[in-house]
Biopython code that builds the backbone (N, CA, C, O; Angstrom):
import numpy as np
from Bio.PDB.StructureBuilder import StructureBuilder

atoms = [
    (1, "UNK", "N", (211.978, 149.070, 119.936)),
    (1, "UNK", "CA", (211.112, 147.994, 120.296)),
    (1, "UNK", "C", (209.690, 148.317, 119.841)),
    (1, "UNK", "O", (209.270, 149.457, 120.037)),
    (2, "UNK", "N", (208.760, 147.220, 119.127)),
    (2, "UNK", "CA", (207.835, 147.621, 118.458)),
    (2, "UNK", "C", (206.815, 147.358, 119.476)),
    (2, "UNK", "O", (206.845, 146.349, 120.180)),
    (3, "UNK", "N", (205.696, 148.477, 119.578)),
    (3, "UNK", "CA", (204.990, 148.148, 120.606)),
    (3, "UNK", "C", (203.638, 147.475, 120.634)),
    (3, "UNK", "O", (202.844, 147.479, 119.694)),
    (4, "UNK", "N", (203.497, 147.029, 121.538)),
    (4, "UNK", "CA", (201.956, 145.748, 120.972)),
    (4, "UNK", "C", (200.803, 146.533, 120.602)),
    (4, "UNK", "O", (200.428, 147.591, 121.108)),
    (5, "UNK", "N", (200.156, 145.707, 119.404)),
    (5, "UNK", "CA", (198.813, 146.047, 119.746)),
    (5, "UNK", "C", (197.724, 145.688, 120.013)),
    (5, "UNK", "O", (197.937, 144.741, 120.770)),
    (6, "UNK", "N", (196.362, 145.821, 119.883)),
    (6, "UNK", "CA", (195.357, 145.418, 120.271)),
    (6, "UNK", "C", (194.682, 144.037, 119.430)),
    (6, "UNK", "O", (194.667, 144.088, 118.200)),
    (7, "UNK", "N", (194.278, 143.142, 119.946)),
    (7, "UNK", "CA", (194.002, 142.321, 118.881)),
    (7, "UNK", "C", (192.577, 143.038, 117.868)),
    (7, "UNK", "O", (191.848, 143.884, 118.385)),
    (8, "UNK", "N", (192.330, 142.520, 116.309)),
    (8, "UNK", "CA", (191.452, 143.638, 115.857)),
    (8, "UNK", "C", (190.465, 142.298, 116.102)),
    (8, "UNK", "O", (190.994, 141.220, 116.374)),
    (9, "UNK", "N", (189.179, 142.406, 116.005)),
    (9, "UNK", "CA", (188.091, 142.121, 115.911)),
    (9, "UNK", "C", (187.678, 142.703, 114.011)),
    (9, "UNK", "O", (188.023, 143.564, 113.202)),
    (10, "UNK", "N", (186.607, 141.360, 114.152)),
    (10, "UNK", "CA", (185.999, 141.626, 112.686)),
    (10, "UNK", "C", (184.933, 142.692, 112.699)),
    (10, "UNK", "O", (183.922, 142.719, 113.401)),
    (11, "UNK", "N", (185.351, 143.595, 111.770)),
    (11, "UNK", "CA", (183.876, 144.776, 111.418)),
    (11, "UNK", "C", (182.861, 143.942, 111.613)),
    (11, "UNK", "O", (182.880, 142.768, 111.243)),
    (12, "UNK", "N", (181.626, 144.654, 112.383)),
    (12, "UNK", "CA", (180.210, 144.064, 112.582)),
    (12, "UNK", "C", (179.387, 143.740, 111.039)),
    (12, "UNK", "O", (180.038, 144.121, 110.066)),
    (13, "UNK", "N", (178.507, 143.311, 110.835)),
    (13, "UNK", "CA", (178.304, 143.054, 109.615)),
    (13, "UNK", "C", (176.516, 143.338, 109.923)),
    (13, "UNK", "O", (175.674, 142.786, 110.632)),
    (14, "UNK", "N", (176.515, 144.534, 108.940)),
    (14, "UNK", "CA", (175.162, 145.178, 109.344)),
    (14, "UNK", "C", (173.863, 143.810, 109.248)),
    (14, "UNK", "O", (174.075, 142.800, 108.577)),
    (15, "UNK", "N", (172.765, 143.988, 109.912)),
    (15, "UNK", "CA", (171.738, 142.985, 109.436)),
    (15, "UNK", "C", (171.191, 143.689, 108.672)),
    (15, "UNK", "O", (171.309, 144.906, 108.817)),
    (16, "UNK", "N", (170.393, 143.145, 107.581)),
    (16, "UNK", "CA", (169.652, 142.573, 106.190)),
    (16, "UNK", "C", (168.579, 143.618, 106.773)),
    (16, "UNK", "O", (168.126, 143.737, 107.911)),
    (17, "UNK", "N", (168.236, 144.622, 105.115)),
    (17, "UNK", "CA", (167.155, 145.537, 105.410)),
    (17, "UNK", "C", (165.977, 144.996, 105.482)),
    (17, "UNK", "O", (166.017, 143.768, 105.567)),
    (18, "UNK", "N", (164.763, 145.544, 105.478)),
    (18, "UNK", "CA", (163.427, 144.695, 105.257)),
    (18, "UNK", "C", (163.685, 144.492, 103.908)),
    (18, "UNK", "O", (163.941, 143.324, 103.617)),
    (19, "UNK", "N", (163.690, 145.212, 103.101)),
    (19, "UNK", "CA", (163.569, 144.947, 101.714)),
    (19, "UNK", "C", (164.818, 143.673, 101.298)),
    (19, "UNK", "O", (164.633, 143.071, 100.241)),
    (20, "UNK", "N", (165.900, 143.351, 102.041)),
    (20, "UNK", "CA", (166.585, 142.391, 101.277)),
    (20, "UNK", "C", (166.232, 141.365, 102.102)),
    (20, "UNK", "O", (166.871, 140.544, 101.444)),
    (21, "UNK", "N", (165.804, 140.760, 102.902)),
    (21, "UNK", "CA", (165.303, 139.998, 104.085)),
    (21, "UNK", "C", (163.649, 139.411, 103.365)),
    (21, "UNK", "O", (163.250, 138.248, 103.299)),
    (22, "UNK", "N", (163.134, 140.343, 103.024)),
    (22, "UNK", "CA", (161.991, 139.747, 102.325)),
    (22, "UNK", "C", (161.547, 139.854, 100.611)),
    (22, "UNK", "O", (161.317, 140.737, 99.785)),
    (23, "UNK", "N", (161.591, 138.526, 100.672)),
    (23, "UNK", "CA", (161.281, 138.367, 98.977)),
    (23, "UNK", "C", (160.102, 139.002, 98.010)),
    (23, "UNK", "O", (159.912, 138.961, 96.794)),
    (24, "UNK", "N", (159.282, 139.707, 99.296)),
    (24, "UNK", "CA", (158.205, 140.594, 98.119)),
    (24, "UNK", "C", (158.295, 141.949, 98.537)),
    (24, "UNK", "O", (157.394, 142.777, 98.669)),
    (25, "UNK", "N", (159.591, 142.058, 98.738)),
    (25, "UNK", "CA", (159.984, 143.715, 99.119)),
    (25, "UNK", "C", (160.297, 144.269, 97.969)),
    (25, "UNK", "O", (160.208, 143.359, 97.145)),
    (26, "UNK", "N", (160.624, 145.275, 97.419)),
    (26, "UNK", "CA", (160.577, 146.294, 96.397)),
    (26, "UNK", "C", (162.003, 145.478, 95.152)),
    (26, "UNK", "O", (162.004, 145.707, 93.943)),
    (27, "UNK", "N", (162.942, 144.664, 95.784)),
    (27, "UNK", "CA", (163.813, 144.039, 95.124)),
    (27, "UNK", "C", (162.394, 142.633, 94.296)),
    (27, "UNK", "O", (162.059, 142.390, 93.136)),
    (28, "UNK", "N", (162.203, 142.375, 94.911)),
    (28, "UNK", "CA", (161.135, 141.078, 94.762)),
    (28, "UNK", "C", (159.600, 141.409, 94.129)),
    (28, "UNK", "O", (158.602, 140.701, 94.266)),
    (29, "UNK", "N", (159.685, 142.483, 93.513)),
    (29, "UNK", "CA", (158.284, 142.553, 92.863)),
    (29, "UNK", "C", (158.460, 143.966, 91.569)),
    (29, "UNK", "O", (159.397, 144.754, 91.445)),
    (30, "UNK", "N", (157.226, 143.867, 90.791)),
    (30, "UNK", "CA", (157.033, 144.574, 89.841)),
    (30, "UNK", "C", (156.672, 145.922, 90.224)),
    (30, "UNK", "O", (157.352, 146.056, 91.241)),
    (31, "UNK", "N", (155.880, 147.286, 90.027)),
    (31, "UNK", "CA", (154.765, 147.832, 90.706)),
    (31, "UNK", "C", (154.176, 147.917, 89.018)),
    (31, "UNK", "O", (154.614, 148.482, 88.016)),
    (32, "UNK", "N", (153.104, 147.149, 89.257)),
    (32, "UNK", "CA", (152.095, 147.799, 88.293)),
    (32, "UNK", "C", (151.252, 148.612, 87.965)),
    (32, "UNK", "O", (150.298, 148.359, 88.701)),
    (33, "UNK", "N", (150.857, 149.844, 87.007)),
    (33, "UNK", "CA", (150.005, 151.158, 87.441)),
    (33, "UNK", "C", (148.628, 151.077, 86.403)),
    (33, "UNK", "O", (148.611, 151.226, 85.182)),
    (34, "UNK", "N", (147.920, 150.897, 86.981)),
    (34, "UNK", "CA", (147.063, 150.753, 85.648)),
    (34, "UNK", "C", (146.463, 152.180, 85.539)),
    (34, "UNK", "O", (146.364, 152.885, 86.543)),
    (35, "UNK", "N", (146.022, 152.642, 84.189)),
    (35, "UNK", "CA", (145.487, 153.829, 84.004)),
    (35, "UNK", "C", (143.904, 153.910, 83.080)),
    (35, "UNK", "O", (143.408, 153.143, 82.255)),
    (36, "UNK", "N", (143.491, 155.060, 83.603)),
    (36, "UNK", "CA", (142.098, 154.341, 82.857)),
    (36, "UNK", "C", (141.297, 153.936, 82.923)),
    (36, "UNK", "O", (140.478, 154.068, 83.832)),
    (37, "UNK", "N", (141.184, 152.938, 81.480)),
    (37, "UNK", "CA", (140.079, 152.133, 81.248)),
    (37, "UNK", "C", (140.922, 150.546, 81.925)),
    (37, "UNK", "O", (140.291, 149.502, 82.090)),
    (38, "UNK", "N", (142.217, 150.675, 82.192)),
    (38, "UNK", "CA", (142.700, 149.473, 82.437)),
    (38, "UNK", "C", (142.887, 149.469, 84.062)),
    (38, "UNK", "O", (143.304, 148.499, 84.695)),
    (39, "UNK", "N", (142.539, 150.616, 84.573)),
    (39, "UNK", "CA", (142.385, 150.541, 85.962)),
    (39, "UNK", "C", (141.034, 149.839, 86.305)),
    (39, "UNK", "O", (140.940, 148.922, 87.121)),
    (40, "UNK", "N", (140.025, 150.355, 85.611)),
    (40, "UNK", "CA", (138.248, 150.489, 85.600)),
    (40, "UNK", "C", (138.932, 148.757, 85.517)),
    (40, "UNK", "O", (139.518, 148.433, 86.550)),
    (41, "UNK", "N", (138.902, 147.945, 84.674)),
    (41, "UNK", "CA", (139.094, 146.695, 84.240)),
    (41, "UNK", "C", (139.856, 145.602, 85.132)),
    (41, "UNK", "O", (139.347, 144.488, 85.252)),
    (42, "UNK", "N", (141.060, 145.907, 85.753)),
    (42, "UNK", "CA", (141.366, 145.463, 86.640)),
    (42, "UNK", "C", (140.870, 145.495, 88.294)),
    (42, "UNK", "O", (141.158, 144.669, 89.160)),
    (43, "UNK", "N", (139.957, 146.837, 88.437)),
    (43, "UNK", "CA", (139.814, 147.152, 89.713)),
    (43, "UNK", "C", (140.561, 147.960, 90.529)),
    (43, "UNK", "O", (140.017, 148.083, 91.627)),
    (44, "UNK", "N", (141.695, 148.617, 90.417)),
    (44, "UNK", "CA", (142.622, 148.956, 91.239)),
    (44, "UNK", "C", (143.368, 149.813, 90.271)),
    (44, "UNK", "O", (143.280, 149.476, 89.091)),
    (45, "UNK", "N", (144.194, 151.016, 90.606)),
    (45, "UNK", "CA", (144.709, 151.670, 90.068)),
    (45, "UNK", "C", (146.288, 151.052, 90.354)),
    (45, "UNK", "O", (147.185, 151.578, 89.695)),
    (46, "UNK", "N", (146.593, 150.152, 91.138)),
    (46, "UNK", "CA", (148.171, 150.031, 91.351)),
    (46, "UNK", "C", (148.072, 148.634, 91.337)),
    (46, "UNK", "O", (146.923, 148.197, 91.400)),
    (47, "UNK", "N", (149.241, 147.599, 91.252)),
    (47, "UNK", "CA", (149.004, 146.454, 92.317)),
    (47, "UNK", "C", (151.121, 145.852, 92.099)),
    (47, "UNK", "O", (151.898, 145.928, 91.147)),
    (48, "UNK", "N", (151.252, 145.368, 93.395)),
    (48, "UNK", "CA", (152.814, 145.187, 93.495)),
    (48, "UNK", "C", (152.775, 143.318, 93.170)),
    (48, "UNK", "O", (152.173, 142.453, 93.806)),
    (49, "UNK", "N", (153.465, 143.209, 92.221)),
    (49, "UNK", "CA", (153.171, 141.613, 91.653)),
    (49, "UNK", "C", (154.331, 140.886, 91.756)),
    (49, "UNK", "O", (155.094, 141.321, 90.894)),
    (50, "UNK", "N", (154.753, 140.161, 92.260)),
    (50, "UNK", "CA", (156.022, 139.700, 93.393)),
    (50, "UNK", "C", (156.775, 138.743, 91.775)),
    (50, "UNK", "O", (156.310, 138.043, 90.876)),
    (51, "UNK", "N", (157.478, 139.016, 91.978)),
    (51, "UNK", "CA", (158.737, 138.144, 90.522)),
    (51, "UNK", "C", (159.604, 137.548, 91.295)),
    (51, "UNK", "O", (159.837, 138.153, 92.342)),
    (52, "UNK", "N", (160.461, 136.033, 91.042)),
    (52, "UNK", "CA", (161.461, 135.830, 91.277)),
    (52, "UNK", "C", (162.566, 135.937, 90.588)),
    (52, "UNK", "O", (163.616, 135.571, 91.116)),
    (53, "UNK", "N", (162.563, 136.406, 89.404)),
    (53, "UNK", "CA", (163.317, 136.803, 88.435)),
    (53, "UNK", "C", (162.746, 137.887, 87.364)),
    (53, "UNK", "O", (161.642, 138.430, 87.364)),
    (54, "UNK", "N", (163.866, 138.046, 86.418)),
    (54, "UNK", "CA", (163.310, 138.657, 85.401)),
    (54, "UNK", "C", (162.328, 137.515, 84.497)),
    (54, "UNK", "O", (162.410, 136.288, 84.538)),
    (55, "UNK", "N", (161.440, 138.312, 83.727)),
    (55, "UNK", "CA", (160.407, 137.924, 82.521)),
    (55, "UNK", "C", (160.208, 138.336, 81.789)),
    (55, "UNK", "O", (160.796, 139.417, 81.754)),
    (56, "UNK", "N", (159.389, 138.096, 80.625)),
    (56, "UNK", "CA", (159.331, 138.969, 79.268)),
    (56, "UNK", "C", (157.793, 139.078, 79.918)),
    (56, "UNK", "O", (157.214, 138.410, 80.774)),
    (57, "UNK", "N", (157.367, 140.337, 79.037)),
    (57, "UNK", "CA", (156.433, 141.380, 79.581)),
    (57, "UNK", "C", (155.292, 140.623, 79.351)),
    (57, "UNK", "O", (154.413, 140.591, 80.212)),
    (58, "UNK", "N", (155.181, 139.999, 78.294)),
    (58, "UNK", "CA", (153.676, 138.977, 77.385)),
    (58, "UNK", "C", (153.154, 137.788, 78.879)),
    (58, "UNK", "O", (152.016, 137.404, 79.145)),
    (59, "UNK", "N", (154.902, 137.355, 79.853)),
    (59, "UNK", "CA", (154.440, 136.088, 80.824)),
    (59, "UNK", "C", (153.694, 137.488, 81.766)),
    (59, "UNK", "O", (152.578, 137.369, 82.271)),
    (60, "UNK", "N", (154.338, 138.490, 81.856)),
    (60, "UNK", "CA", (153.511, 139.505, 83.495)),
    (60, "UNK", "C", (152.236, 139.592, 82.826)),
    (60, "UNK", "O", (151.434, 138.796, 83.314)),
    (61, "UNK", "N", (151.743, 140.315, 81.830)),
    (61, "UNK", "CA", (150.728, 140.315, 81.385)),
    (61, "UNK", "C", (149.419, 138.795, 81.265)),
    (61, "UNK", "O", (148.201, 138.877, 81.423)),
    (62, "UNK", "N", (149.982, 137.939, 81.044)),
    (62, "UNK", "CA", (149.150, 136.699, 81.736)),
    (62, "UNK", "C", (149.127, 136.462, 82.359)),
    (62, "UNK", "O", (148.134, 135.737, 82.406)),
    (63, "UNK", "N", (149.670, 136.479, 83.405)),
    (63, "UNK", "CA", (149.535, 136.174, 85.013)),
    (63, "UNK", "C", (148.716, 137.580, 85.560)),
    (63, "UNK", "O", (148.305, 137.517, 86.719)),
    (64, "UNK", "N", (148.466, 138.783, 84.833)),
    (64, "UNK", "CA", (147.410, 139.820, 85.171)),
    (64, "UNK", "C", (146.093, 139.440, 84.607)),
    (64, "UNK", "O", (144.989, 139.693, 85.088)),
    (65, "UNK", "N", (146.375, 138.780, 83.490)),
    (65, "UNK", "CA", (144.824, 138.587, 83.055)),
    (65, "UNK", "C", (144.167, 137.659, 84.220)),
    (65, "UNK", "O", (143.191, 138.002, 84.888)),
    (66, "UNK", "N", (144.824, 136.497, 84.344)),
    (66, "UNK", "CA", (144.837, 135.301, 84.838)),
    (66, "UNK", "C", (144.171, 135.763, 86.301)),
    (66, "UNK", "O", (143.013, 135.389, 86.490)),
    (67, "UNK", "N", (144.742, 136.456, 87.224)),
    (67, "UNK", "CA", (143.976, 137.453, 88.214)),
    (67, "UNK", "C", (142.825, 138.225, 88.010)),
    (67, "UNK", "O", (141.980, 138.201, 88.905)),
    (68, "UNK", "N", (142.597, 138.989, 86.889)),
    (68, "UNK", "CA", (141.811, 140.393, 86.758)),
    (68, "UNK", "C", (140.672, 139.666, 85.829)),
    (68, "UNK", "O", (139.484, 139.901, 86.050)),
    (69, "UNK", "N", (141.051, 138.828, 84.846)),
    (69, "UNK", "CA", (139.963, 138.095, 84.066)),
    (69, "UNK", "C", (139.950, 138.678, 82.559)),
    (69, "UNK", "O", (140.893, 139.372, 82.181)),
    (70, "UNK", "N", (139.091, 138.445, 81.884)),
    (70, "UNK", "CA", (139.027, 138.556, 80.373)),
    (70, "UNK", "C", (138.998, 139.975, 79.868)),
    (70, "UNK", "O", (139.562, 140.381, 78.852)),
    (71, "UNK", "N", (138.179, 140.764, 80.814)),
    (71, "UNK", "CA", (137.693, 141.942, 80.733)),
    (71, "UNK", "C", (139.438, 143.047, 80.479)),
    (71, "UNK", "O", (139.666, 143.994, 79.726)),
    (72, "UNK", "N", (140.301, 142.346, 81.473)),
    (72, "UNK", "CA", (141.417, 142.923, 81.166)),
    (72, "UNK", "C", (142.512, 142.458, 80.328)),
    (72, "UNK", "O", (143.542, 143.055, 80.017)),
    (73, "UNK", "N", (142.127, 141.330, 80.027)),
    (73, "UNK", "CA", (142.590, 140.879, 78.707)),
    (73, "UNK", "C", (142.432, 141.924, 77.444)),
    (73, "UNK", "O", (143.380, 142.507, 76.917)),
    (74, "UNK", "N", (141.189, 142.035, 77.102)),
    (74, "UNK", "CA", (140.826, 142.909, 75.912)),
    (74, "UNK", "C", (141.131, 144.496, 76.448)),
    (74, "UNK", "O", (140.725, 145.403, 75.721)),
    (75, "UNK", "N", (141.663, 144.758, 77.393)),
    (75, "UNK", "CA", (142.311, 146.024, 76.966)),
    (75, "UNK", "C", (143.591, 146.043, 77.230)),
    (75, "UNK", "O", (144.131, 147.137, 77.072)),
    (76, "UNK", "N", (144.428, 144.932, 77.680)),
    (76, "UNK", "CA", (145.733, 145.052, 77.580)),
    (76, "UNK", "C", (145.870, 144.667, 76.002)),
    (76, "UNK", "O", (146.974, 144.957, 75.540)),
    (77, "UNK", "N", (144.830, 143.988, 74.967)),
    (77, "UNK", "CA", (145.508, 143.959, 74.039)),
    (77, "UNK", "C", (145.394, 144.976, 73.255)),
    (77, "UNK", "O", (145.326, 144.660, 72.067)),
    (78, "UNK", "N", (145.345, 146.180, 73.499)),
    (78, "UNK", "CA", (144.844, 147.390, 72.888)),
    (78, "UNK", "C", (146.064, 148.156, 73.546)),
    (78, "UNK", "O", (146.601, 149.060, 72.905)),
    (79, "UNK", "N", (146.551, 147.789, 74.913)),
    (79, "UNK", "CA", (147.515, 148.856, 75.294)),
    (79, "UNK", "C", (148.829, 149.211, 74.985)),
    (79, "UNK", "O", (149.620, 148.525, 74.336)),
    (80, "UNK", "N", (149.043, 150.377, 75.505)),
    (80, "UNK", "CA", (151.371, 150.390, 74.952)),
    (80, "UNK", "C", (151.419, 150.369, 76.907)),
    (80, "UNK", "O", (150.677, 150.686, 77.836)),
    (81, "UNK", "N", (152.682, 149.831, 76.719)),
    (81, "UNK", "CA", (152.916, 150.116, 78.042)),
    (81, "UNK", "C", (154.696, 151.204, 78.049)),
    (81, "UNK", "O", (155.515, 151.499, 77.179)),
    (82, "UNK", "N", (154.602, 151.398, 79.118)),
    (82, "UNK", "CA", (155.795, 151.893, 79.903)),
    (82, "UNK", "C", (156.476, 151.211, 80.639)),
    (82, "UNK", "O", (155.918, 150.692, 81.606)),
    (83, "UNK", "N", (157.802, 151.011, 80.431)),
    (83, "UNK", "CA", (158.740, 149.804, 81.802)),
    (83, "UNK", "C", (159.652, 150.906, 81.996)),
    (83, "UNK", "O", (160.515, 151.285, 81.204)),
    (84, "UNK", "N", (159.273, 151.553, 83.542)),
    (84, "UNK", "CA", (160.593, 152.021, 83.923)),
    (84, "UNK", "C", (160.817, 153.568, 83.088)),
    (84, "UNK", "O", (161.894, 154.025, 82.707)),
    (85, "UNK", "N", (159.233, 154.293, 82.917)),
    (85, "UNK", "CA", (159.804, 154.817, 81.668)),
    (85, "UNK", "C", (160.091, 155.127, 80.151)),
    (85, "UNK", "O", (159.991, 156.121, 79.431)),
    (86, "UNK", "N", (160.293, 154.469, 80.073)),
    (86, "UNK", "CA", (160.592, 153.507, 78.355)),
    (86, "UNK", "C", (159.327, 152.555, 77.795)),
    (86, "UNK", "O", (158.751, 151.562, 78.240)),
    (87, "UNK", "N", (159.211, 153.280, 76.727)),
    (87, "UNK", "CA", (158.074, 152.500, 75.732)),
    (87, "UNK", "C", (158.649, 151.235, 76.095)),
    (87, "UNK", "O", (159.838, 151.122, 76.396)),
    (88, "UNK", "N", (157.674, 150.096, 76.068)),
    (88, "UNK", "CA", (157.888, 148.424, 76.023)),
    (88, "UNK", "C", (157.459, 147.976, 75.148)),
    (88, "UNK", "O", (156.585, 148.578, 74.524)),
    (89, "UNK", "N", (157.926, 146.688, 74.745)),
    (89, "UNK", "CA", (156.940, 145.635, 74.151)),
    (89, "UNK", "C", (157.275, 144.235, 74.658)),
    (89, "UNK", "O", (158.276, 143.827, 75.247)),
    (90, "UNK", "N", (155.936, 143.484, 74.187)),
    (90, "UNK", "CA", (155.702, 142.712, 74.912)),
    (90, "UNK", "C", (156.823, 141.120, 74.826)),
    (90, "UNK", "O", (156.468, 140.014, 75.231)),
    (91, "UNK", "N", (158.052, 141.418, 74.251)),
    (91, "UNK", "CA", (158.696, 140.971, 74.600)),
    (91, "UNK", "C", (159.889, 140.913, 75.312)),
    (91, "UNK", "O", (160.718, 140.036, 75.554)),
    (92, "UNK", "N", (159.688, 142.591, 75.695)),
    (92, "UNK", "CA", (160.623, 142.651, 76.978)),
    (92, "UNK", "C", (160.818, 142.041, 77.971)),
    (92, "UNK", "O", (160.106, 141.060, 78.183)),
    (93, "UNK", "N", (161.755, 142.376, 78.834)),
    (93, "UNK", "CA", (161.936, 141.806, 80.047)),
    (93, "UNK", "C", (161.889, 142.790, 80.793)),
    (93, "UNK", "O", (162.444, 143.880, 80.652)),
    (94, "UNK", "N", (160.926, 142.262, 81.968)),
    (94, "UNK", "CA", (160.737, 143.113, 83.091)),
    (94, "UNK", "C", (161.406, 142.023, 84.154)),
    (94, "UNK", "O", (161.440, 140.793, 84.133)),
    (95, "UNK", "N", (162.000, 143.148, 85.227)),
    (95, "UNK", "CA", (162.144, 142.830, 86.289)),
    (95, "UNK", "C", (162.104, 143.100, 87.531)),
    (95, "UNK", "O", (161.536, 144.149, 87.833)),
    (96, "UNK", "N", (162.689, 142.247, 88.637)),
    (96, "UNK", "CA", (161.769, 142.690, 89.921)),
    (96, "UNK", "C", (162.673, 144.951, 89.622)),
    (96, "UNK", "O", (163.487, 145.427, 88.831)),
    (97, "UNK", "N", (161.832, 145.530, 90.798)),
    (97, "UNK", "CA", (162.116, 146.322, 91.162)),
    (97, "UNK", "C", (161.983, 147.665, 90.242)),
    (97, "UNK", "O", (162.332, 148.843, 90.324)),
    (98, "UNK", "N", (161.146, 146.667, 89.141)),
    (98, "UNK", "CA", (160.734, 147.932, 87.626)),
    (98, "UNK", "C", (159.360, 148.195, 88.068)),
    (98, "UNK", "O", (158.692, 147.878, 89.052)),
    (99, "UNK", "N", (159.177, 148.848, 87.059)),
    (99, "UNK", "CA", (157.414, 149.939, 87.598)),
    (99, "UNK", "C", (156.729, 149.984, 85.932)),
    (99, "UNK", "O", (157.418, 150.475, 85.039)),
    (100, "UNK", "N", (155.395, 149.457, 85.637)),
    (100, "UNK", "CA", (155.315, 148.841, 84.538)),
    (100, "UNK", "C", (153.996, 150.053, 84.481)),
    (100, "UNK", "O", (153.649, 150.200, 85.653)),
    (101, "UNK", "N", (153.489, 150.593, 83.940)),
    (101, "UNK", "CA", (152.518, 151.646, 83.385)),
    (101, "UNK", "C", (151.753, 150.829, 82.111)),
    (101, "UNK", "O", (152.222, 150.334, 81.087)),
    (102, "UNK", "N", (150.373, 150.908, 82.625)),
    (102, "UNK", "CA", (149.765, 150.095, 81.536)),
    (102, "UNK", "C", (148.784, 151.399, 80.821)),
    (102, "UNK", "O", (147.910, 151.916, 81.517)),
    (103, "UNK", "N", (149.006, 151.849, 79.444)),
    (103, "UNK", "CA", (148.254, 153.204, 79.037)),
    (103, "UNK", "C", (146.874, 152.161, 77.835)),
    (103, "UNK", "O", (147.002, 151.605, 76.744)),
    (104, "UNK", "N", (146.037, 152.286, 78.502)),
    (104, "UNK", "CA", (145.059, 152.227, 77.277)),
    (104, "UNK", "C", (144.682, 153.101, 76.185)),
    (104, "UNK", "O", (144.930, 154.274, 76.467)),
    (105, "UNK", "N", (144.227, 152.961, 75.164)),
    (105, "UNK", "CA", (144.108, 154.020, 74.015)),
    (105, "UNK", "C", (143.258, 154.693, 74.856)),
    (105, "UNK", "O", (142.456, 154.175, 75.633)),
    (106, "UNK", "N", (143.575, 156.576, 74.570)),
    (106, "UNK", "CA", (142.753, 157.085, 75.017)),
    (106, "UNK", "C", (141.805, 157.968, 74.337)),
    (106, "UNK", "O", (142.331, 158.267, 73.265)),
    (107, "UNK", "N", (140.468, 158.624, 74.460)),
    (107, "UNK", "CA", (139.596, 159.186, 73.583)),
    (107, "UNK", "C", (140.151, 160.762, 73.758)),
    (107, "UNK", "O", (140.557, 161.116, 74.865)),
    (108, "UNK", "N", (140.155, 161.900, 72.375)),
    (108, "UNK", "CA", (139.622, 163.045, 72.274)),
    (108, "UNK", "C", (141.200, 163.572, 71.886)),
    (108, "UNK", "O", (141.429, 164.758, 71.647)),
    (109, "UNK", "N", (142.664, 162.099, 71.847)),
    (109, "UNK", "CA", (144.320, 162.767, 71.586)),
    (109, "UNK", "C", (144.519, 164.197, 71.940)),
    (109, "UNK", "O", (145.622, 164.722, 71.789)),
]
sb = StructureBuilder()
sb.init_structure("model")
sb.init_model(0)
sb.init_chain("A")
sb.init_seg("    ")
for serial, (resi, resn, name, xyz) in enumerate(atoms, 1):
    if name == "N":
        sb.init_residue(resn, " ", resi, " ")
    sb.init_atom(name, np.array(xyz, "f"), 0.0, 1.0, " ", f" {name:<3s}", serial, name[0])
structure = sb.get_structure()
């Protein structure tokens, strides 16, 4: 005779971290690092720039000028950047949760 068992209940279903719960949590944004002369230019050595998707690097870069102003215009067009690491160009795609390094030319190689 087979003996009863317990009825099962459904596994609990963890709640949502901060980061997936909010859209400008580390899934939901860029980190941008400026170095430099492109820190001096922007003001700030870091800034976290919220994406809802991926983009090519030329749209993040206007939406920084567009904030920071002209001044950082003319040295992002002088700069190489880093995505993640990896030389970029400006028709990459960045996306949320990448880390974008902006290197201006620098004096004395």
């Amino acid at each position: 005779m087979p003996r009863p068992t317990a009825p099962s209940s459904p596994a609990p279903v963890p709640a949502p971290t901060p980061a997936a719960a909010d859209p400008t949590g580390p899934e939901g944004t860029v980190l941008v690092r400026f170095f430099a002369g492109a820190a001096a230019a922007a003001g700030r050595e870091e800034q976290a720039l919220p994406l809802t998707g991926p983009v090519p690097l030329a749209a993040l870069l206007d939406r920084l000028i567009g904030q920071h102003g002209p001044d950082l215009g003319r040295v992002l067009g002088a700069s190489t950047f880093l995505l993640d690491t990896v030389a970029a160009r400006r028709d990459d795609v960045v996306g949320p949760g990448s880390t974008l390094d902006v290197l201006p030319p620098f004096a004395g190689g």
